[in-house]
DOPA-258334 format. One line per 2 residues: their letters; for each residue x, y, z of N, C-alpha, C. Coordinates in steps of 0.001 Angstrom, whole numbers, plus 500000, padded with zeros to 6 digits. Each point is the difference from the previous one (the first is absolute). Layout:
a	X Y Z X Y Z X Y Z ~ ...
//
This chain:
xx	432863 785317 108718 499784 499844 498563 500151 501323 499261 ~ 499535 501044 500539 500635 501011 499324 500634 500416 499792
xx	500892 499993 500908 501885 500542 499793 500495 498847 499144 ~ 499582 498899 499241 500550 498650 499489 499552 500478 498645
xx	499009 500919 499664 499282 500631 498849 500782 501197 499960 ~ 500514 500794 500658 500541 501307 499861 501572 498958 499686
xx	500326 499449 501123 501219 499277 499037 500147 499361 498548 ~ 499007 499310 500145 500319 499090 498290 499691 501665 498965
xx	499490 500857 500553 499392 501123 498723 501957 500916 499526 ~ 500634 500015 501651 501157 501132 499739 501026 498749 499516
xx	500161 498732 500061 500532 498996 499314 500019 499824 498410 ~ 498448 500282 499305 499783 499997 499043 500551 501632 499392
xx	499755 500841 500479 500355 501312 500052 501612 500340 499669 ~ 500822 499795 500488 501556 499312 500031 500355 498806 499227
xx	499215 498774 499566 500305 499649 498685 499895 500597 498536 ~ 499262 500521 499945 499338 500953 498832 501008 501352 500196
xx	500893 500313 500999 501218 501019 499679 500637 499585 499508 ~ 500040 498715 500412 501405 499374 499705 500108 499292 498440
xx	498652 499985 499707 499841 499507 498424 500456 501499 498923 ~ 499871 501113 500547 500100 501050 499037 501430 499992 499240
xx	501393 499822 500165 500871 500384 500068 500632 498656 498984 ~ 499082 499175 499708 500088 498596 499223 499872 499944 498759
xx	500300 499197 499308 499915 500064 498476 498610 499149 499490 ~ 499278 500276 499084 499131 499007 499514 500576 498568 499833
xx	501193 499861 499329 500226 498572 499981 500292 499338 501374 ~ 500770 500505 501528 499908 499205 500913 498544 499983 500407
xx	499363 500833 500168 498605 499694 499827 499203 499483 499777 ~ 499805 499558 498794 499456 498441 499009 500863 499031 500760
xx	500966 499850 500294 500839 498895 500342 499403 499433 501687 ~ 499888 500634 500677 499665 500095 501276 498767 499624 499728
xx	498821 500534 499115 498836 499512 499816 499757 498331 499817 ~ 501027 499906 499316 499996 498349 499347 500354 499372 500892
xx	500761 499892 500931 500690 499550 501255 498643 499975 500910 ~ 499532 501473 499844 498956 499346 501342 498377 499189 499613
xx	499828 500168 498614 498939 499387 499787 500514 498025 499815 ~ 501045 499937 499682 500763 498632 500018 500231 499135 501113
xx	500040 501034 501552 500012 499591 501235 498563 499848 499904 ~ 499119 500978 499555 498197 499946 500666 499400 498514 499387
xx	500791 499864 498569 499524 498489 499847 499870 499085 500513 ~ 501828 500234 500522 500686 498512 500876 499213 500144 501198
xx	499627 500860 500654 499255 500381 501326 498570 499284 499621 ~ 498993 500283 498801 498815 499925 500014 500139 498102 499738
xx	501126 499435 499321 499939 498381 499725 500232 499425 501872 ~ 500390 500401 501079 500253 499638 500957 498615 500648 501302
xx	499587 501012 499526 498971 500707 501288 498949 499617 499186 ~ 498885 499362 500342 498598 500324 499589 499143 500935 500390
xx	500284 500605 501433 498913 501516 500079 500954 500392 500932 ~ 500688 500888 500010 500666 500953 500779 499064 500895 501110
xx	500564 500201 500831 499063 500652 500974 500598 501579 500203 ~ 499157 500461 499533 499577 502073 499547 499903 500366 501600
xx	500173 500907 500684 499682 501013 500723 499403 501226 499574 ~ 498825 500508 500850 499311 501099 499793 501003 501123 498913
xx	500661 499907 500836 500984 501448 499387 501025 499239 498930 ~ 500313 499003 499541 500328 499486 498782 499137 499909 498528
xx	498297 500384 500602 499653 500115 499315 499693 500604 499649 ~ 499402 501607 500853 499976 501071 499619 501381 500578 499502
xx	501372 499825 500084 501095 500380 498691 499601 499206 499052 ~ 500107 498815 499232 499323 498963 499004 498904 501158 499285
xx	498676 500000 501000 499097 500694 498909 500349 501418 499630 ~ 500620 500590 501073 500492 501735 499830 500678 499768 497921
xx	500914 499315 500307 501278 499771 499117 499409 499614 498746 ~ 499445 499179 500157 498919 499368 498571 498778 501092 498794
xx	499857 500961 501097 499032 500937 499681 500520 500759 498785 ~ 501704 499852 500331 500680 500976 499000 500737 499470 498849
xx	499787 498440 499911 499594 499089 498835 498837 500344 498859 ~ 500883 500237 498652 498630 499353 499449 499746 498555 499480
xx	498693 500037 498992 499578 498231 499804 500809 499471 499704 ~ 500640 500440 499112 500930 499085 499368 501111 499396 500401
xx	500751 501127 500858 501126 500015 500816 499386 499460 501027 ~ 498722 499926 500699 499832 498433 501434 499499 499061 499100
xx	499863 499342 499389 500056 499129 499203 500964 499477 500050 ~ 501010 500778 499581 500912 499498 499522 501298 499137 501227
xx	499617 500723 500925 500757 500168 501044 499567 498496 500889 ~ 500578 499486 500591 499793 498992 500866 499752 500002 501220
xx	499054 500129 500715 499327 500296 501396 500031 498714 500777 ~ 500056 500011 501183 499937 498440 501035 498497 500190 500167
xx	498880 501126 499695 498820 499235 500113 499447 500634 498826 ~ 498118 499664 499898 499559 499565 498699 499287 501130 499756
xx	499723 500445 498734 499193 501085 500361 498919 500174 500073 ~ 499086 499393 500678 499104 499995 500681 500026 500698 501602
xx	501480 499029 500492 500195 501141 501340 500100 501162 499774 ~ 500686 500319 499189 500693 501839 499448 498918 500656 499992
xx	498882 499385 499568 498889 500607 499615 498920 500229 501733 ~ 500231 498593 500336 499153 500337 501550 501075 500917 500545
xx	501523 500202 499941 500416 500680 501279 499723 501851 499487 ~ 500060 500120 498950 499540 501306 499483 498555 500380 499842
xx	499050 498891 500416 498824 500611 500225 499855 500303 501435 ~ 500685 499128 500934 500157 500136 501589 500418 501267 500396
xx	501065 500869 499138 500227 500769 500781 501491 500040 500717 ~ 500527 500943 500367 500888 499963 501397 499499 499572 501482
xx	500957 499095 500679 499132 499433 501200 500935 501094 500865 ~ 498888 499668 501216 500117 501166 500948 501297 499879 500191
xx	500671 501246 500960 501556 499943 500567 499830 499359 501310 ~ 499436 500189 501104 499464 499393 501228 498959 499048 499755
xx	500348 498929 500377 498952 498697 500249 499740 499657 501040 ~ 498386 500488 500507 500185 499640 501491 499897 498624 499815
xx	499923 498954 501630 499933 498739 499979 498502 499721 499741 ~ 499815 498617 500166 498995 499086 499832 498888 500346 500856
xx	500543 500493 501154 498827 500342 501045 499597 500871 499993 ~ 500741 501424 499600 499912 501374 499494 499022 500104 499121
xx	500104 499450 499193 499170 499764 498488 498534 499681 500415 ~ 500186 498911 501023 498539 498980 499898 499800 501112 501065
xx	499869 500921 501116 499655 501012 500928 499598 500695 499425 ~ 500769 500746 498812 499336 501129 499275 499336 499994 499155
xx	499847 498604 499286 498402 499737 499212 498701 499665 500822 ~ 500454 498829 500954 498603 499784 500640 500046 500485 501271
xx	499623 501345 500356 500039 500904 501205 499482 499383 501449 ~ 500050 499759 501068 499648 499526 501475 498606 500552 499640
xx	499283 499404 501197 498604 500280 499940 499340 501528 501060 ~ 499259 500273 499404 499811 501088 500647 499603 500472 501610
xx	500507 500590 500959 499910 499887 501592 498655 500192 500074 ~ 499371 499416 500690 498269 499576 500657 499317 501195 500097
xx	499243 499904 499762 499278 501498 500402 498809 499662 501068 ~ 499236 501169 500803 499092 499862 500845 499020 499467 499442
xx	499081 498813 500146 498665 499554 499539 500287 499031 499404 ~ 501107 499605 499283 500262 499115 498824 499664 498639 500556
xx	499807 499635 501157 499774 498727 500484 501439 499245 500768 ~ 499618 499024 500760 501609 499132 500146 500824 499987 499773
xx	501168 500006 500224 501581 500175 499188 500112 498487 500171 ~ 500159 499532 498874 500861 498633 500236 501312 500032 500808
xx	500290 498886 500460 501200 499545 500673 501180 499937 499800 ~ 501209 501107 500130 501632 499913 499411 500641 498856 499558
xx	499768 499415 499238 500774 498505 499532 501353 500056 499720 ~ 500639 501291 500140 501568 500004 499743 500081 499695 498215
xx	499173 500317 499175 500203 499605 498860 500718 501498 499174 ~ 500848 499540 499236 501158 501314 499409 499222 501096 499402
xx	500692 500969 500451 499222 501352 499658 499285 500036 498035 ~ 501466 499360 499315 499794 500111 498666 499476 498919 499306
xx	498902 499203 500838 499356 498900 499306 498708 500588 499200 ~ 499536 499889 498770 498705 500172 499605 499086 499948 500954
xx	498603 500975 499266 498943 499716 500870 499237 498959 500091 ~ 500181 499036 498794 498824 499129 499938 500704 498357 500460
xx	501314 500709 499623 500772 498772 500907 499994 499897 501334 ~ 499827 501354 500818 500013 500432 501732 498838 499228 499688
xx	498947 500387 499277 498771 499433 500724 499820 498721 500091 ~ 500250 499115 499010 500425 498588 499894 500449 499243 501078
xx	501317 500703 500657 500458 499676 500728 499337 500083 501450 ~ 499562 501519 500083 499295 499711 501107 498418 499078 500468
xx	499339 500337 498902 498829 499072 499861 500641 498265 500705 ~ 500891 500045 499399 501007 498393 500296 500109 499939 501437
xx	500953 500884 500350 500364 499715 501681 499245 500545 500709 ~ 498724 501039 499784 498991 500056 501040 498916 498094 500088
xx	500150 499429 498762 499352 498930 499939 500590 499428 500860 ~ 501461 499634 500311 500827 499220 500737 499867 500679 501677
xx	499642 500830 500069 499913 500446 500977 498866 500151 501017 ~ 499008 499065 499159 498747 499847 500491 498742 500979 499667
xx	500378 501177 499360 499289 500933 500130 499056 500500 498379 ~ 500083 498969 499448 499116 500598 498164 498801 500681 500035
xx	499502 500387 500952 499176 500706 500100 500915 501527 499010 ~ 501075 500260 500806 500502 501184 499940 500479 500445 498303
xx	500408 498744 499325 500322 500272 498555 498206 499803 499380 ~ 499405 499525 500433 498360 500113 499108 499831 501905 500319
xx	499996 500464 500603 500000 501670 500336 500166 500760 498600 ~ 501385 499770 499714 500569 500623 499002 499435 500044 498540
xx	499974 499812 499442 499961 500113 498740 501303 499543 499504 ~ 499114 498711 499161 501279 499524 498939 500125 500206 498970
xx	501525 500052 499363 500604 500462 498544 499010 498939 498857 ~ 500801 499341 500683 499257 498593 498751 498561 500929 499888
xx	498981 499245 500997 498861 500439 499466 499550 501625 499536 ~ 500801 500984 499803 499647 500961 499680 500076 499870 498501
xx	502004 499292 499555 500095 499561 498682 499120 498884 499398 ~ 499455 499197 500859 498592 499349 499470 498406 500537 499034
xx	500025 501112 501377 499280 500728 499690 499661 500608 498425 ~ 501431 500816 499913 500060 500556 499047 500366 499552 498951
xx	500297 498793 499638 500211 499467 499287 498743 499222 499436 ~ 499054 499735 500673 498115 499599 499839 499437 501279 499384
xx	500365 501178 500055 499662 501134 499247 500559 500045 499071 ~ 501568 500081 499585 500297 500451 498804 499367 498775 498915
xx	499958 498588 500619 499850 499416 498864 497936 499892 499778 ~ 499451 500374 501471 499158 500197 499331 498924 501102 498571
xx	500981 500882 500208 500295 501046 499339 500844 500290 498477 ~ 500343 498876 499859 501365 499841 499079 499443 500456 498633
xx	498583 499946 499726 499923 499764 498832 499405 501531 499493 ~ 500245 501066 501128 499616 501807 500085 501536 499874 499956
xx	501212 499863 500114 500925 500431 500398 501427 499845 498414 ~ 500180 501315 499829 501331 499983 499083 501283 500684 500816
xx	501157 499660 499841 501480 500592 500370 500523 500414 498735 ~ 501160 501418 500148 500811 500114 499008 500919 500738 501099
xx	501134 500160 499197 501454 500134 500639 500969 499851 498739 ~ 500660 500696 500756 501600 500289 498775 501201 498457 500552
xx	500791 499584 499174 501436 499388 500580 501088 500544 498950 ~ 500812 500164 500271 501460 500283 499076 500901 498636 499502
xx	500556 500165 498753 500884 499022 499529 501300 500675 499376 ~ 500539 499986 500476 501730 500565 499925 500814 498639 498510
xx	500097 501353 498484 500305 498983 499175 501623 499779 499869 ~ 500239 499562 499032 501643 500015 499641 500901 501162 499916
xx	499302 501255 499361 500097 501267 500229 500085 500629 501404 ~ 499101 499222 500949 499833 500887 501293 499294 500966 499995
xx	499149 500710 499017 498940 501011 500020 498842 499114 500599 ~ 499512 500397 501214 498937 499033 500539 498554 500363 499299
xx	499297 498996 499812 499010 499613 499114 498392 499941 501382 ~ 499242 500517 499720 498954 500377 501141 498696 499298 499130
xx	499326 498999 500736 498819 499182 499292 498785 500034 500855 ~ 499107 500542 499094 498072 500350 500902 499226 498612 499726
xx	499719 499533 500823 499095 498684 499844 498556 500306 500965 ~ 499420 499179 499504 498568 499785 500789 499799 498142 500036
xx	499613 499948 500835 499296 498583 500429 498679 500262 500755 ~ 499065 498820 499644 499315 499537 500890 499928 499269 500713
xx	499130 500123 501199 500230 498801 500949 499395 498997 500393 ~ 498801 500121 499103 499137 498784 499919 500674 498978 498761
xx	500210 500465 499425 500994 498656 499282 500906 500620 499544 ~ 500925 500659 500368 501396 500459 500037 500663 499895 499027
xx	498998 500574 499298 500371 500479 498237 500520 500951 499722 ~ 501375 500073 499411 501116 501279 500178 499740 500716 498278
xx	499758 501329 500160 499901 501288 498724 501278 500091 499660 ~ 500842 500721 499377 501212 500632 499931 499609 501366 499524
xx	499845 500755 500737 499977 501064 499948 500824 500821 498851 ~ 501097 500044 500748 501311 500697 498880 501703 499790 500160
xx	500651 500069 499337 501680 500652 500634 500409 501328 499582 ~ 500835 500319 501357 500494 501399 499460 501282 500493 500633
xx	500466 500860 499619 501368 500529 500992 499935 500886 500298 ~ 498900 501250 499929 499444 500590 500785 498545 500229 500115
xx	500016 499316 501323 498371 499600 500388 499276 501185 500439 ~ 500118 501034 499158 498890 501626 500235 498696 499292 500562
xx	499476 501519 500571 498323 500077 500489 499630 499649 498850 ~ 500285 500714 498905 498785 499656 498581 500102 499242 499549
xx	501690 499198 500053 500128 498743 499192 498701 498837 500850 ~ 499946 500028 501309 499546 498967 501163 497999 500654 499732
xx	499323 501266 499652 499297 499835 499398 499349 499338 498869 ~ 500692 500363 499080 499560 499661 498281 500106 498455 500511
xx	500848 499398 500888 500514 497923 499662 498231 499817 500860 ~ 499845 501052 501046 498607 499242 500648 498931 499756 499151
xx	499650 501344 498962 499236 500135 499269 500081 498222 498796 ~ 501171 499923 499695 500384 499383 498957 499571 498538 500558
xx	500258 499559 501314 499442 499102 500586 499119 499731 499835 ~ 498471 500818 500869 498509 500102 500139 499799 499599 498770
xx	500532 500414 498423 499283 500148 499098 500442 498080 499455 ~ 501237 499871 500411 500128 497981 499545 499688 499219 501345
xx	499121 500264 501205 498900 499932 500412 498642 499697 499494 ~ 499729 500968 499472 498877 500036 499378 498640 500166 501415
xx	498934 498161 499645 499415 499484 500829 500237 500130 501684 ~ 501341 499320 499633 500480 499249 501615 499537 501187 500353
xx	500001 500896 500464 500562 501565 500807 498325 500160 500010 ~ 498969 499064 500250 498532 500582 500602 500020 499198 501342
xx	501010 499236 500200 499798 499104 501416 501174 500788 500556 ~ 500771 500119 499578 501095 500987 501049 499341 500574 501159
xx	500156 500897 501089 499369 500552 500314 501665 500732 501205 ~ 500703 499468 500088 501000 500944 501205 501466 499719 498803
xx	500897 501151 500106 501705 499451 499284 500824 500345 501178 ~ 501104 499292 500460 500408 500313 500831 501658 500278 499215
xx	500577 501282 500764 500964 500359 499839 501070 500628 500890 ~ 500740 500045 499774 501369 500608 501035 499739 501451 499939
xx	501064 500616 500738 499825 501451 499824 501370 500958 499868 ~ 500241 499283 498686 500745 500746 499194 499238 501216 499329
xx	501322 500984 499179 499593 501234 500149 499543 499597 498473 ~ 500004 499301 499111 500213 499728 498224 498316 499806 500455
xx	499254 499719 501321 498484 499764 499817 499302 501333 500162 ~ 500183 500834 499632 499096 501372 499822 498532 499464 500107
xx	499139 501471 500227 498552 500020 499828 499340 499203 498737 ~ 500684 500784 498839 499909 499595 498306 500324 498265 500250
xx	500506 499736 500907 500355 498826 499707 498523 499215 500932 ~ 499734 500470 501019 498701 499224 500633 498856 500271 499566
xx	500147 501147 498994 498627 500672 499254 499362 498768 498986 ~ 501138 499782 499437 499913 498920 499262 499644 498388 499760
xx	500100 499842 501707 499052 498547 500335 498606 500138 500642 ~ 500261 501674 500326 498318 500169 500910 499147 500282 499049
xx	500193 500483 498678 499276 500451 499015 499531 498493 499787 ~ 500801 498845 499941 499074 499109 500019 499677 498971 500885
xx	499703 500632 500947 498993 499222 500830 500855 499459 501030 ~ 501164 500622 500031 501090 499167 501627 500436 501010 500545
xx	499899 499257 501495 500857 500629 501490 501239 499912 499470 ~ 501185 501129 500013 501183 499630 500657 500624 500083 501527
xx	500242 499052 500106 500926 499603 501357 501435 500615 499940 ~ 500358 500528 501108 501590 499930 500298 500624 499159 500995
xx	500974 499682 499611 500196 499094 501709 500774 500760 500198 ~ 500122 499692 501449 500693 500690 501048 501485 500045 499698
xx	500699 501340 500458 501575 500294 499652 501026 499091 500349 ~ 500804 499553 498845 501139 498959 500436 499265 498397 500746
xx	499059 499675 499100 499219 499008 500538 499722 499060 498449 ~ 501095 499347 499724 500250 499037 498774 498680 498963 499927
xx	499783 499608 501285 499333 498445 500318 497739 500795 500005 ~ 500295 501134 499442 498465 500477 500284 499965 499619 497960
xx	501032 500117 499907 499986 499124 498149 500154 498938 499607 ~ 499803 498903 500764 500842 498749 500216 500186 499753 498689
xx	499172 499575 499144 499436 499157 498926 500961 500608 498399 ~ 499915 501428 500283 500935 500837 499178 501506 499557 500345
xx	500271 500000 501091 501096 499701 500351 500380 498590 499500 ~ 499033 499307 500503 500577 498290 499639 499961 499981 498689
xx	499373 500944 498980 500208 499158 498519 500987 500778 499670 ~ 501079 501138 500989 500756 500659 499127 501534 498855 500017
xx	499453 499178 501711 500886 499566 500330 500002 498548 498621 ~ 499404 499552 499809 499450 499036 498976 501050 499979 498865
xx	499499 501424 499150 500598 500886 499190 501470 499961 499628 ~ 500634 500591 501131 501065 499990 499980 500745 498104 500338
xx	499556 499425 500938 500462 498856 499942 500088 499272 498560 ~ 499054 499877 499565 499740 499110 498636 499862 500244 498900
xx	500446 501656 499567 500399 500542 499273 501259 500873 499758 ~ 499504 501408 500624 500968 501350 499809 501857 499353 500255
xx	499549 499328 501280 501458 499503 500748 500718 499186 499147 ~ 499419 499385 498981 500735 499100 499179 500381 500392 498552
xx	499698 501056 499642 500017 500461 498667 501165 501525 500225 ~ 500848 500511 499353 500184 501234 499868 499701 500745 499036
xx	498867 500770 500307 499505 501006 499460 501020 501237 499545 ~ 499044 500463 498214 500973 500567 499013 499277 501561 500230
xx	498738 500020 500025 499559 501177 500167 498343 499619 500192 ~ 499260 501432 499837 498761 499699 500350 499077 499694 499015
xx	500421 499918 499113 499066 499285 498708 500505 498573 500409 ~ 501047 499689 500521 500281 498616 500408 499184 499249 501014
xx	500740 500831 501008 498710 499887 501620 498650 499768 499370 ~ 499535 501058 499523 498079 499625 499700 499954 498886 498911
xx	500723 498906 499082 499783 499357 499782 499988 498847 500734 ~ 501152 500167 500656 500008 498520 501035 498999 500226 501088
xx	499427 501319 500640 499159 499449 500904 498195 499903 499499 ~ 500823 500414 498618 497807 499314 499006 500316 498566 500333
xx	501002 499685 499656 500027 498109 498991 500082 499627 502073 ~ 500170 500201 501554 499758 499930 500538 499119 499834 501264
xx	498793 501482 498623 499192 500623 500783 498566 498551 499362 ~ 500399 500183 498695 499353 498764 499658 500039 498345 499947
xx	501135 499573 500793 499928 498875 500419 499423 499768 501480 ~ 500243 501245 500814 499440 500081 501549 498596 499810 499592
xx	499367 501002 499281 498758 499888 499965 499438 498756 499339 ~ 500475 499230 498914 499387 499101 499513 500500 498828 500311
xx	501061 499626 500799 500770 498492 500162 500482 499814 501019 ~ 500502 500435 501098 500671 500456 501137 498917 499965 500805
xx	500344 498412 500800 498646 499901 500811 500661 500862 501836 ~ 498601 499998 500178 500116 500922 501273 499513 499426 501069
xx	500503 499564 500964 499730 499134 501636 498539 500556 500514 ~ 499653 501442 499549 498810 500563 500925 499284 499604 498813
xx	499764 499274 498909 498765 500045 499134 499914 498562 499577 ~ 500832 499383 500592 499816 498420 500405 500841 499246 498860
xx	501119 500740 499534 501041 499420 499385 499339 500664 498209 ~ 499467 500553 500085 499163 500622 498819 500662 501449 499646
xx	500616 500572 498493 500185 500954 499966 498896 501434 499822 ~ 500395 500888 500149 498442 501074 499835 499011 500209 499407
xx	500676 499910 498708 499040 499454 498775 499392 498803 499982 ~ 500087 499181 500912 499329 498439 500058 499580 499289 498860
xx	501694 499602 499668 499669 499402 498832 500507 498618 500015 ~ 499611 499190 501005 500336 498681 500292 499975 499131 499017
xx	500650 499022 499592 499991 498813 498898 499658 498833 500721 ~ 499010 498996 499854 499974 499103 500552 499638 498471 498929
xx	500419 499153 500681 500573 498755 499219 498625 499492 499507 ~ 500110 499695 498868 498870 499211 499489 499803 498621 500446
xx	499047 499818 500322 499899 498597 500793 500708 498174 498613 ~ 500511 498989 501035 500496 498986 499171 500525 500755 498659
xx	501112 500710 500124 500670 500250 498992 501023 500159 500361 ~ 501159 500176 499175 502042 500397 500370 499807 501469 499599
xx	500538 500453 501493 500376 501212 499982 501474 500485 499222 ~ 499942 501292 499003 500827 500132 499341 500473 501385 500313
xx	501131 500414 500868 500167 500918 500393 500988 501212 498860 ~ 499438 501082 500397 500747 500892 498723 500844 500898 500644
xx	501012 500306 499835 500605 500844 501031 500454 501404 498517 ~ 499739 501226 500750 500426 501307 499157 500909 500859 500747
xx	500843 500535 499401 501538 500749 500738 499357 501384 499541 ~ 500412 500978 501767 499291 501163 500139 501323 500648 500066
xx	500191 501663 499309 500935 500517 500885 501673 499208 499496 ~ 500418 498919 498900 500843 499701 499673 500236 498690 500437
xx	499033 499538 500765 500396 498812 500951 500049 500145 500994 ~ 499840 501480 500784 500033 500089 501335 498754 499566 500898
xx	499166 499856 499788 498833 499214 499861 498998 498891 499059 ~ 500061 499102 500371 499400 499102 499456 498389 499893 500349
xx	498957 499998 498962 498565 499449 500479 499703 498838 499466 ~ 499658 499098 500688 499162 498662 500089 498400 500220 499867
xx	500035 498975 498591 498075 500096 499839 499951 498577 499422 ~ 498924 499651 500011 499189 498709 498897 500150 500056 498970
xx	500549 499559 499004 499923 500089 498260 498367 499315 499853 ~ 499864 501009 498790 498362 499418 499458 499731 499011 499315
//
């Protein structure tokens, strides 16, 4: 794949000589010709199939477009992709395989040490299987093998994630998250957003937007928080956060002054945030992804008129189909229900309530 990228680059390289020596009018002419084929092409293909390195030339090439001129221009995809393949990045030049990949994320288990107890039994199971899948598995065929004594020994995944999962939620109602996500607009200047949630009823703040997310900018938004807080923030008692560098001292000074632990989770460890994570994933599904954003007075409007339908209408599976604000409507007894529906966001969301 890389020499197929160094080719298509000295290909493109050698067309663009060969354009110098041309007149503007065959130029325009050739243009019209090929956007006239891209038609006839786009009325016959419905999704053409891109290669890595077709698309890194595509986004390279586009970059040096402006609005008006990709606008104007006719692309085989939408720009929405343009927009994911330029937030992606260049993909690697070497791709290892499937097994490569899954080896070097979930590492073999570590060789036995003196004292540790029993070694379970070689099951021939592949070096690059997960751990909690090895254990699965083996728990399984030591059962078949007569022997369950030997998987009760161990310690199981499940019940550890049991475990801890009987804590966080018994706990839920001491516990706040905040965390940054990015939204890449029409411009391509990426857009950086501070939120807070809680996790006892997973009521989302909006912190702020910005395009550069400074130490002081990521101070003053905590402060600005606590204070449209108010109340809530006497039951708080732990915030848990990543450990990015935008979280300075000034920045933890600022929740311990009133009355909270901060937490870090552990490095390159997404899932010690779950909850942050899942509403960013939320977020972007049922919003950001469907809209193209103009700028950041844009962004922070759509994720208020967002931030306030999650919280007040947008029921949630962990609070029993109830949104955070718990503001349930329920039917008046022997009467016709008269349903009112209101368009959020342009129509990109619809809420359903009771008319009075």
């Amino acid at each position: 794949m890389t020499f197929r990228l160094l080719y298509l680059i000295f290909v493109r390289l050698c067309g663009w000589l060969s354009l110098l020596p041309r007149s503007g009018d065959v130029k325009n002419a050739e243009i019209l010709v090929l956007r006239h084929q891209i038609a006839v092409l786009q009325r016959q293909v419905r999704s053409p199939r891109l290669s890595w390195a077709d698309r890194a030339v595509l986004a390279a090439l586009t970059r040096r477009l402006s609005t008006a001129h990709r606008r104007q221009l006719s692309l085989i995809i939408t720009p929405r992709t343009l927009l994911r393949w330029h937030a992606a990045g260049p993909a690697p030049l070497d791709l290892p395989s499937s097994d490569a990949r899954t080896a070097a994320h979930w590492p073999d288990d570590p060789p036995a040490r003196a004292g540790d107890g029993p070694r379970q039994p070689d099951l021939g199971l592949p070096a690059n299987l997960r751990r909690t899948d090895r254990s699965r598995v083996q728990d399984r065929a030591l059962h078949y093998l007569g022997d369950p004594q030997g998987s009760r020994n161990r310690p199981r995944a499940a019940t550890r994630r049991r475990q801890l999962g009987q804590f966080l939620s018994a706990q839920a109602k001491t516990i706040a998250a905040v965390d940054f996500f990015h939204v890449d607009p029409v411009f391509l200047r990426r857009l950086y957003v501070l939120f807070v949630i809680e996790h006892h009823h997973r009521r989302v703040h909006l912190a702020g937007v910005t395009a550069h997310p400074t130490a002081a900018w990521t101070v003053q938004q905590a402060r600005n928080t606590l204070m449209d807080l108010g109340e809530r923030t006497d039951g708080l008692k732990f915030l848990i956060r990543d450990r990015d560098a935008k979280y300075t001292d000034a920045f933890d000074a600022v929740f311990v002054a009133a009355g909270m632990q901060v937490i870090a989770t552990p490095v390159r460890a997404p899932r010690a945030n779950a909850i942050c994570e899942r509403w960013i994933a939320s977020a972007r599904r049922e919003c950001t992804d469907r809209i193209l954003i103009a700028g950041r007075r844009h962004l922070h409007h759509v994720l208020s008129e967002y931030v306030d339908h999650y919280n007040t209408h947008r029921p949630h599976r962990t609070l029993r189909q109830q949104p955070p604000d718990d503001r349930a409507h329920v039917a008046p007894p022997d009467d016709k229900i008269r349903v009112r529906r209101r368009a959020r966001l342009g129509g990109l969301i619809y809420e359903y309530s009771q008319a009075a």
